[in-house]
N, C-alpha and C positions, 0 to 999 in steps of 0.2 A: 299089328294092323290086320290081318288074317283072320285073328279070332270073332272081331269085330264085323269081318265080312263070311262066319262059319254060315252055310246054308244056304247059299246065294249059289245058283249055277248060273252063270256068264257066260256068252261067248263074244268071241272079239268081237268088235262093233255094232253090237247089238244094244238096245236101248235100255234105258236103267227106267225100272219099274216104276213108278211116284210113291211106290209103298218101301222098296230101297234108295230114296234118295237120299233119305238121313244117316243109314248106313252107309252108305256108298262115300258122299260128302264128309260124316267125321271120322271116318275109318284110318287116318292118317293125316300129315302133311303132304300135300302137293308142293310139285317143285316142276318147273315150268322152264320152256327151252331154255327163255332169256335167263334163267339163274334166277328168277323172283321167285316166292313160296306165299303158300296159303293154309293158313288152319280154320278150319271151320268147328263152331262147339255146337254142341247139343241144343244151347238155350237159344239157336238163332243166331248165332253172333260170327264175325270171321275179320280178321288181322291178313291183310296183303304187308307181304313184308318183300323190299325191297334195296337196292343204295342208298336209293334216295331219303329213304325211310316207312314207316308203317302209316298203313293207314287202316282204317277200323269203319266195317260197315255190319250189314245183316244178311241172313240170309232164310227163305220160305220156298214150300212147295205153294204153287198155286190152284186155286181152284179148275185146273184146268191139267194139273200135274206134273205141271214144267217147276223146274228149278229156275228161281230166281233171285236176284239181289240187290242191294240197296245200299246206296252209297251218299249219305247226306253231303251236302240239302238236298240233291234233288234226282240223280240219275240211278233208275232203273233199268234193270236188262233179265232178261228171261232166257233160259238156254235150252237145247235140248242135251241130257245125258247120252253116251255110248261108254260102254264099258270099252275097257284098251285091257287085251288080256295075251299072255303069251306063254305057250308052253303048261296051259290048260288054267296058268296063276294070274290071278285078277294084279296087274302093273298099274293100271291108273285110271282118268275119266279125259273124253273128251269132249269139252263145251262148245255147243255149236249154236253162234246167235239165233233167237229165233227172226227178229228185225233183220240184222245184216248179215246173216249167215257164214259171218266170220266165224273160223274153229279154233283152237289152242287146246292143247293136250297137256292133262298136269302128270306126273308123275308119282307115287307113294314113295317117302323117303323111307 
C-alpha cells in the first residue's frame, strides 16, 4: 500500500489533492469502524463488502475535485477527502459528506 502512496507528503487531516485521489482511494482496502470494507480499482469501479453482502458501484473525481460515487440506479454522494495519518505514516481517509456533512474514516488493511 505505501509504494502506491510513494511521494505524497500528508499531514493528518489535511485535504487530499484531486490530483491524489486516485492514489489515495486505490492505494488499499479500507476497513471501516463498523467491520465493512472497500476496494476501490483503477478503472472506476469499488465493491462495499459487508454481512450482509457485496455491493458494486463506481467511483470519479469531479469536475470540481471532490471524490465521488455512484451507486445504481440512482444514489449519488460527493465527499471531501482528509488524509488520517499517524506517526508521520499515511493510516487511512476520512469522507466527509459534502450534502450532509456526515464523516466515517476507512482504515488501510
Amino acid at each position: 500500500m505505501m509504494d502506491k502512496l510513494q511521494g505524497i507528503e500528508a499531514e493528518d487531516g489535511a485535504a487530499v489533492a484531486a490530483a491524489d485521489i486516485p492514489k489515495a482511494v486505490t492505494a488499499g482496502r479500507l476497513v471501516y469502524v463498523d467491520g465493512a470494507s472497500q476496494v476501490f480499482t483503477t478503472d472506476g469501479l469499488t465493491t462495499y463488502s459487508e454481512p450482509r453482502g457485496d455491493s458494486a458501484g463506481e467511483w470519479y473525481v469531479d469536475d470540481d475535485g471532490r471524490f465521488c460515487s455512484f451507486w445504481p440506479p440512482s444514489y449519488r454522494a460527493c465527499y471531501v477527502l482528509r488524509w488520517m495519518v499517524e506517526n508521520t505514516r499515511i493510516v487511512g481517509l476520512e469522507f466527509t459528506g459534502v450534502r450532509d456533512g456526515v464523516t466515517f474514516e476507512g482504515r488501510y488493511e
